[in-house]
Every structure is written in C-alpha cells, then in structure tokens.
TORLOBA-695699 format. One record per residue (C-alpha): x, y, z; residue in three letters; residue number from 1. Coordinates in Angstrom, 3 decimals. Last residue first. Example, Ala and Ser with C-alpha at 12.3 -4.5 7.8 and 13.67 -1.06 7.14 Angstrom:
2
R        c1        c2        c3  residuo  num
R    13.670    -1.060     7.140      Ser    2
R    12.300    -4.500     7.800      Ala    1
END
This chain:
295
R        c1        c2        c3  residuo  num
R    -1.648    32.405     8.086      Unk  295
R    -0.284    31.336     5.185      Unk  294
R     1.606    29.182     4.202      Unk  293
R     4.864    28.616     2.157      Unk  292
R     7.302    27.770     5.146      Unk  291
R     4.915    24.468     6.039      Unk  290
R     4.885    23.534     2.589      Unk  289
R     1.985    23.695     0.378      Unk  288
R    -0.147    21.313    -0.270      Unk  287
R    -0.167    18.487    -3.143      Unk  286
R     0.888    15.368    -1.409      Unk  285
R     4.465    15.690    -3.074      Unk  284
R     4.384    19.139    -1.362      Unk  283
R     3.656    18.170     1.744      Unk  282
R     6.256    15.555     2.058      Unk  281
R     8.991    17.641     0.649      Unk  280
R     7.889    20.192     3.470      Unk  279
R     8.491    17.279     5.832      Unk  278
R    12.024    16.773     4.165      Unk  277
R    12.949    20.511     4.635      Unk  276
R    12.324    20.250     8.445      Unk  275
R    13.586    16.766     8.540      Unk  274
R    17.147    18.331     7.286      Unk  273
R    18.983    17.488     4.372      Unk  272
R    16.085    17.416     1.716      Unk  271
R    14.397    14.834    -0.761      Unk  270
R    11.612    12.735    -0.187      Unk  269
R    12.614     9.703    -1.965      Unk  268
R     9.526     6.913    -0.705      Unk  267
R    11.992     4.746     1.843      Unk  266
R    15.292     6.562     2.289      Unk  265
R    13.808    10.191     2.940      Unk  264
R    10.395     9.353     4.286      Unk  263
R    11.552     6.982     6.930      Unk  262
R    14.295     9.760     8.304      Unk  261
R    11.242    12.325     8.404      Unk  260
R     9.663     9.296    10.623      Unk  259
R    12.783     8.934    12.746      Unk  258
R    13.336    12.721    13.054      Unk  257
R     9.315    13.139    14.512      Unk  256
R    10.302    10.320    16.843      Unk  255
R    13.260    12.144    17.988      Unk  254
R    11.281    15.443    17.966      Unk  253
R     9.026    13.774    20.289      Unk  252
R    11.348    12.306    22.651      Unk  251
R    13.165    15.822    23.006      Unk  250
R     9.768    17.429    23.900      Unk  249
R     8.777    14.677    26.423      Unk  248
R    12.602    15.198    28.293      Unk  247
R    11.802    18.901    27.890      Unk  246
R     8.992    18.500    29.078      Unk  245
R    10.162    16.149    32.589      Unk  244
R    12.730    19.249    33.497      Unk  243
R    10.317    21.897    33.977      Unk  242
R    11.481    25.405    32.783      Unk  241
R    10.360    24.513    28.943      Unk  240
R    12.566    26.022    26.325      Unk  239
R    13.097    22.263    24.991      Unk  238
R     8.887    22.585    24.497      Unk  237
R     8.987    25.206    22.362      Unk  236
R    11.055    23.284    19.574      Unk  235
R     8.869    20.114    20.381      Unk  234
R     5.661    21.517    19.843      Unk  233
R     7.360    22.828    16.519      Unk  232
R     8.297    19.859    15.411      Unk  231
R     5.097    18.569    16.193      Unk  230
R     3.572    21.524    14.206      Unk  229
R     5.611    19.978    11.179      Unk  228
R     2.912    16.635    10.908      Unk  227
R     0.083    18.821    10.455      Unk  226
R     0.233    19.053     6.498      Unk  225
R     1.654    16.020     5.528      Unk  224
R    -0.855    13.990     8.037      Unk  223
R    -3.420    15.166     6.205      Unk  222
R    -6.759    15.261     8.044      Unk  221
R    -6.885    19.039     8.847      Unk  220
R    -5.947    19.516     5.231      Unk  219
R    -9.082    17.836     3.653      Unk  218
R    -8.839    15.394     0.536      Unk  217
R    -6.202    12.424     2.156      Unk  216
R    -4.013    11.679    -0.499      Unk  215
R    -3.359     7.751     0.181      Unk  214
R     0.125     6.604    -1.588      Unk  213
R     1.900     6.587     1.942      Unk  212
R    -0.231     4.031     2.628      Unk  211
R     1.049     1.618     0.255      Unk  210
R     3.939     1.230     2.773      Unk  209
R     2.132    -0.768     5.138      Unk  208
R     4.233    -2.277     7.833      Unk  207
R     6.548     0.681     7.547      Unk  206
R     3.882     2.996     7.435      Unk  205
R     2.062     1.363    10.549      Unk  204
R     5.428     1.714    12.460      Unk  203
R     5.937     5.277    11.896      Unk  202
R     2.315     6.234    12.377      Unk  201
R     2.817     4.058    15.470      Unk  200
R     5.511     6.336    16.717      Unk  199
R     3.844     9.292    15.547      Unk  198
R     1.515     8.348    18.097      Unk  197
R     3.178     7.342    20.482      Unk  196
R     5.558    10.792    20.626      Unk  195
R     1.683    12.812    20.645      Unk  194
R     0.793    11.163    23.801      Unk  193
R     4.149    11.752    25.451      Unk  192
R     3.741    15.442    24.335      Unk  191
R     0.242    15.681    26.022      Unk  190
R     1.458    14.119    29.231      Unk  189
R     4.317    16.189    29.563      Unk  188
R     2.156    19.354    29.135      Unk  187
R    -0.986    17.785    31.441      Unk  186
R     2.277    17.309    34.165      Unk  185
R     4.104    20.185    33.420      Unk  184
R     0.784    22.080    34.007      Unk  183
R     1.011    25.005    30.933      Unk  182
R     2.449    28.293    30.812      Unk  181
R     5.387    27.429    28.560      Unk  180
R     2.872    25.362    26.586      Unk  179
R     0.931    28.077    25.496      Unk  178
R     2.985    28.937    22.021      Unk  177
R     2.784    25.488    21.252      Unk  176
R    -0.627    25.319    21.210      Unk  175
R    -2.153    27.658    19.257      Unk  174
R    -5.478    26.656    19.486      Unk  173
R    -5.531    25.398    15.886      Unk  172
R    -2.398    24.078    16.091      Unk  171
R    -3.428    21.339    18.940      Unk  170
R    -6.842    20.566    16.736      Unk  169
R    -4.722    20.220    13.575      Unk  168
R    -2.182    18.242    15.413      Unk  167
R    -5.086    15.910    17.096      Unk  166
R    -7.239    15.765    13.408      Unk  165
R    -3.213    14.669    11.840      Unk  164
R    -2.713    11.721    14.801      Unk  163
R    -6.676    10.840    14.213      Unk  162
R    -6.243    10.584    10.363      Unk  161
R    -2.782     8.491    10.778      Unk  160
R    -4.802     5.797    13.055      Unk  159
R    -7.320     6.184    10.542      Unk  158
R    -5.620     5.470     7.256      Unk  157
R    -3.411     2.165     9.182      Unk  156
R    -7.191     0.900     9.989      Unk  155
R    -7.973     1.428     5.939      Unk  154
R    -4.799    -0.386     5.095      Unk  153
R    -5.016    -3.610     6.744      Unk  152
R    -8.555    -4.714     5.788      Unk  151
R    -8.020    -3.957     2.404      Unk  150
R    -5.127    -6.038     1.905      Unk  149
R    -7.188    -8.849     3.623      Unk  148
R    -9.438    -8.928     0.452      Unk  147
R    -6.958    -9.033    -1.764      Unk  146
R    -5.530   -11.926     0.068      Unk  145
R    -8.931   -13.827     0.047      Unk  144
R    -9.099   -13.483    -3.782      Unk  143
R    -5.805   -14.847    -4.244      Unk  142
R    -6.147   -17.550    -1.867      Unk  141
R    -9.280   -18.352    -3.664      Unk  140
R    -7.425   -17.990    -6.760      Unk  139
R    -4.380   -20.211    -5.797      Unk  138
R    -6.752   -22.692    -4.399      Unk  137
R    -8.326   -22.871    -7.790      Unk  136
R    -5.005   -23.088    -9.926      Unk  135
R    -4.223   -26.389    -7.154      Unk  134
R    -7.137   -27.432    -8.330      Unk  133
R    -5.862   -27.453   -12.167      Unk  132
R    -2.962   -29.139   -11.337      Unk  131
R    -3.579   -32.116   -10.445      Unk  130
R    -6.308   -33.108   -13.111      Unk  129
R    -3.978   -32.057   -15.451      Unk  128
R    -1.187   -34.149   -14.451      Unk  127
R    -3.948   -37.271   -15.089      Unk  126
R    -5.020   -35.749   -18.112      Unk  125
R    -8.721   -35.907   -18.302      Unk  124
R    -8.997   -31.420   -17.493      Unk  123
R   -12.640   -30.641   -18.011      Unk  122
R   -14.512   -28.094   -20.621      Unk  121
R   -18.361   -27.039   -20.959      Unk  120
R   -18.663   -26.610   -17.196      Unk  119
R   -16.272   -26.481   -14.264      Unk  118
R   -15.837   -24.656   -11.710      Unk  117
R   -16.186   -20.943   -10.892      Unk  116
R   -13.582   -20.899    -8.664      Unk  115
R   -12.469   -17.407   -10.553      Unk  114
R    -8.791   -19.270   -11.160      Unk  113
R   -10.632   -22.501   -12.725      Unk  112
R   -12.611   -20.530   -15.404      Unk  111
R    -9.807   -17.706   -15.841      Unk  110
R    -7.413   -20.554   -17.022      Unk  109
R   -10.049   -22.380   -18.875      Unk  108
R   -10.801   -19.503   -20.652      Unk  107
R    -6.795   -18.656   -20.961      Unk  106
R    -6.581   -22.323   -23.042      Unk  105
R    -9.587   -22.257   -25.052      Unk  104
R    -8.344   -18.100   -26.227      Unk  103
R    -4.789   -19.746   -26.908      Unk  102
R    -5.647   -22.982   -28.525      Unk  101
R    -7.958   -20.539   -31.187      Unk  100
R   -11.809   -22.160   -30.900      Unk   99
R   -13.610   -23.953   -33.629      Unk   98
R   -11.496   -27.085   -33.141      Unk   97
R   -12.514   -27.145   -29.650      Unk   96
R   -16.309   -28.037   -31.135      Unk   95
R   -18.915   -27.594   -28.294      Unk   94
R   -22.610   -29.726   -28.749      Unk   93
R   -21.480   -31.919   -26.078      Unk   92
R   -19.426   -31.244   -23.496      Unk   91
R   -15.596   -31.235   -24.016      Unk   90
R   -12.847   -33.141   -22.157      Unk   89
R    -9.551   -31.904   -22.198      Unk   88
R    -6.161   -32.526   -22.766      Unk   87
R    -6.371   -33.825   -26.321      Unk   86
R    -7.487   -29.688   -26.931      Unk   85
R    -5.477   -27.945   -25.942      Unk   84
R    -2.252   -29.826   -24.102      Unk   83
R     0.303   -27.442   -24.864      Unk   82
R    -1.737   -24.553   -23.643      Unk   81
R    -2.538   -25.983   -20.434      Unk   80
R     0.885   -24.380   -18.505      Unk   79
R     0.569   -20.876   -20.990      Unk   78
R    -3.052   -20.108   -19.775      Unk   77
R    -1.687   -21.213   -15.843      Unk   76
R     0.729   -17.905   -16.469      Unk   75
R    -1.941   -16.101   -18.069      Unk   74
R    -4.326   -16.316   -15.600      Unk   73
R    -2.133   -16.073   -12.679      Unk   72
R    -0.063   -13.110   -14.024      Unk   71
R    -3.497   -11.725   -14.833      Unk   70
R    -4.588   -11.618   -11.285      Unk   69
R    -1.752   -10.445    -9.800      Unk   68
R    -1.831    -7.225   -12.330      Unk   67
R    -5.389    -7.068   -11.442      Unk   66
R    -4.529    -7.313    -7.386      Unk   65
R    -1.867    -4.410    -8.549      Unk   64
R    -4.049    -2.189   -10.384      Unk   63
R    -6.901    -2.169    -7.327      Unk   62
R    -3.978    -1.198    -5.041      Unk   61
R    -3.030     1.297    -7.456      Unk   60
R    -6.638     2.874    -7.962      Unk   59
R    -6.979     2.579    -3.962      Unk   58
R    -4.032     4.976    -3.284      Unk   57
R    -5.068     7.256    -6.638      Unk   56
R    -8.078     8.045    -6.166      Unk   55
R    -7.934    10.804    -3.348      Unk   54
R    -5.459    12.145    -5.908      Unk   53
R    -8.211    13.608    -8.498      Unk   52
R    -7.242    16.978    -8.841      Unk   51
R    -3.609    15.682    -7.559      Unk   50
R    -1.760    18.217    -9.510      Unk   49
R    -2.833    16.171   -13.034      Unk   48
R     0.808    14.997   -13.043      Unk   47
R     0.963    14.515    -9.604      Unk   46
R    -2.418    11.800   -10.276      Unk   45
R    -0.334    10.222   -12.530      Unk   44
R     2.832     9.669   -10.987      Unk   43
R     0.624     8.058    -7.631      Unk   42
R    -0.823     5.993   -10.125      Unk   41
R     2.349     4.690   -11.373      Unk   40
R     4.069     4.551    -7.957      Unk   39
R     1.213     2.549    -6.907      Unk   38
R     1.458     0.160    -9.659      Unk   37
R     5.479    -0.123    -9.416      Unk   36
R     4.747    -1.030    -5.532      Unk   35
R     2.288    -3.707    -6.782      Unk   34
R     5.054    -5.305    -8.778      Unk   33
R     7.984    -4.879    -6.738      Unk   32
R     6.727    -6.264    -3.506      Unk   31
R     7.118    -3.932    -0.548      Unk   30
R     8.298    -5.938     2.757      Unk   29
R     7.890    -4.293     6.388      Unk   28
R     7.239    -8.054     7.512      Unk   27
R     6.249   -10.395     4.714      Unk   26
R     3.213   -11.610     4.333      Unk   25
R     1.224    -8.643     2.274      Unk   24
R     3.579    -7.524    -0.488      Unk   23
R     6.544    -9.807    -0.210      Unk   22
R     4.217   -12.703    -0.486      Unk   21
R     1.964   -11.092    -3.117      Unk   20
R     5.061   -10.305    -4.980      Unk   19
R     6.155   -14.220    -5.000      Unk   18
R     3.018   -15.340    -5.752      Unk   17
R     2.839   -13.291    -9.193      Unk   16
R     6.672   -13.959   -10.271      Unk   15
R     5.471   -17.653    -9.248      Unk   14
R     2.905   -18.327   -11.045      Unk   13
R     4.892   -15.980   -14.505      Unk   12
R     7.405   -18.444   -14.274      Unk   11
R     5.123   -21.266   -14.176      Unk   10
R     3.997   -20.399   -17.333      Unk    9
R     7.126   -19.788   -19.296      Unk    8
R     8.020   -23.292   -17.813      Unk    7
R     5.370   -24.420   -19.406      Unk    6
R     5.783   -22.803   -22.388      Unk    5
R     9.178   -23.827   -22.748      Unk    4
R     8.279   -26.943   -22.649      Unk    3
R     5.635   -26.947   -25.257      Unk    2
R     8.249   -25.550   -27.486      Unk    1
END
C-alpha cells in the first residue's frame, strides 16, 4: 500500500508539472488541465450571457494555478504519507498521535510547497530529507511561473486592444468607403499596417491561447466586434484602381482568413466561410454579429 501511494503521489507531481510545461514553456502548447479550467469558466460566464464575462479569463487562469497547486500538495501529501509520523521529527509540546496521518501529512505538504519552512515538524529520513527541498523548489518555481503567466497575457490583451481601438477608429470614419479616393500610398500604407497587426494578433493567440478567454467589456475594444471591418477594408480595397492596394488589400484579407482559420480548428467557432466564422466569434463573446447590427 505504501507503494502505491507513492507512486500515486508522484503521479499526480508530474500530471501537475507536465501541464505547466505544456501550458507556459512550450511553444503554441495548451495544457489540458488549465485549458479545461478556462473552458469551464468561459461555459459559465455564457451561461449567465456574459453579465459577468470580464471575469471569466482571469477566474480560469486563477483556477488553473489552484488546480496546479493542489496537484502539488496533494501529490507530495500522498509521497510522506507512508512515513507519518516515524518520518518526522516533532517539536516539543506537539503529539503526532493526536493528528489524522493524512491532515499531518498534506500540512507538511503545503508547509514545504508555500516555502514557508520549517517549524513544529522536520523530515529525519535520509530520502526524506531529499525530497522535501526538491517540494520547495517545485513551489517557488510554481509560484514564479504563475507569476510569469501574468506577465505574458496582459501585453498579448493590449496588442489585441490597440488592433480593435484602430478598426473601431477606421469604422468609425467610414473608412472603407473613402479608400477609393484615398493617396495609394497613405491607402497602401494603412492596409499594410493593419495586415501586421492582425498578423501578430494571430501569432500572440497562438502563443497564448488563454487569451481568447478574455471578454473585453466595451465594443470599441473587442477585437470580435471590429475584426469584420478588415474584411471589409479589404473587399473595397480589391476595387482599388492602383495596383499596390489591391496587393495590400489581398494581404489583409489573407491574414484576416488565417486568423478566422485559427478560430475554427483551435477554439470551435463554427461556420464555412471566415465571414460566418467571425460572426461565430462575436457571438460566443456576447455581441452581436456583424450581419445583426445596427447602424
């Protein structure tokens, strides 16, 4: 039995490690785990029609770190269970026998995972001793991964912020319609701007997929809800006169395609053409689709 719990134990280690790897390490990766949080809170906050959805990208990243926090602390619980209480060294004044194996052995856990250190209880087994600052490094890695996460998701938020303001802005002075009668060169310029950045909106979704899971609260900062007037940039721009914007236009609706393509295989947005699959995108976001609005 204590075997198995061990091994129970270290299963659960490296279930945790291994979806923090695929999660923040490796390249375009999604682990399963902290995916399967976000999904959760992103199901909730649908089923409440989003009245709280700004919430619900950070409330599943905060659910997954937990989730890889107890998978640590349970999983190292279950390695020092078998040796509670020989194992250990008490201080004076505390009884182990007054304590449940289970409860001594998740304190401990929790104690050397938080890099708190040590106080009223100390590993004297020699394997023990190994292993319980290797638990600590884990933690502090733990904690210091959490703390990247952050750091890459909130620049990812405002590069796709500033592409949605610029389409808002663009719309909002009905640009597409004026592009006919525009300098090629400010037009071309203008569409080759927009093509990078939808590009890297592409990229920095891939990279960071938990993005997709931020609602953003205002329209003329949601990417779902701008993101079709490129497509419609692009439309006008292939009935351009000058050669170089319709070469811009056609690069842009290629880039707009690519990311419509992303949504479809990656996060399930369903439709057959990226018209109907950016409407799909709005929608799951809680706006209206482009077809539905009005003006």
């Amino acid at each position: 039995m204590d075997v198995v719990l061990t091994l129970l134990g270290f299963g659960l280690i490296g279930l945790g490690l291994w979806d923090v790897f695929h999660t923040l390490l490796y390249p375009s990766g999604r682990g399963t785990l902290s995916h399967g949080m976000l999904r959760l809170a992103w199901w909730a906050s649908r089923r409440t029609g989003h009245r709280r959805g700004s919430i619900a990208g950070p409330l599943g990243v905060v659910a997954a770190i937990v989730l890889w926090g107890l998978l640590q602390a349970v999983g190292w619980a279950l390695v020092y269970l078998p040796h509670i209480p020989e194992g250990f060294s008490y201080s004076e004044g505390v009884d182990p026998e007054g304590h449940h194996d289970a409860a001594e052995a998740l304190y401990m856990s929790l104690v050397t995972l938080g890099t708190l250190g040590f106080g009223d209880v100390v590993p004297v087994g020699p394997w023990l001793r190994f292993v319980s600052p290797v638990e600590s490094l884990i933690g502090f890695a733990l904690l210091t991964a959490a703390l990247s996460w952050f750091t890459q998701i909130y620049p990812a938020l405002a590069q796709r912020r500033a592409l949605a303001a610029r389409l808002s802005l663009l719309q909002g002075v009905d640009y597409a319609r004026r592009l006919s009668g525009l300098d090629r060169a400010s037009a071309s310029r203008t569409l080759d701007q927009l093509t990078d950045d939808v590009v890297r909106a592409h990229v920095t979704l891939v990279q960071n997929a938990e993005t997709y899971y931020f609602r953003e609260v205002k329209e003329d900062a949601a990417l779902a809800v701008s993101l079709p007037y490129a497509m419609e940039i692009a439309a006008r721009a292939q009935d351009a006169a000058a050669e170089e914007i319709r070469v811009s236009g056609a690069m842009l609706r290629t880039a707009v395609e690519d990311f419509g393509r992303l949504l479809r295989e990656e996060f399930g947005s369903p439709g057959e053409t990226t018209e109907e699959v950016l409407g799909a995108y709005a929608t799951d976001h809680g706006y209206d689709p482009p077809k539905a609005r009005t003006s």
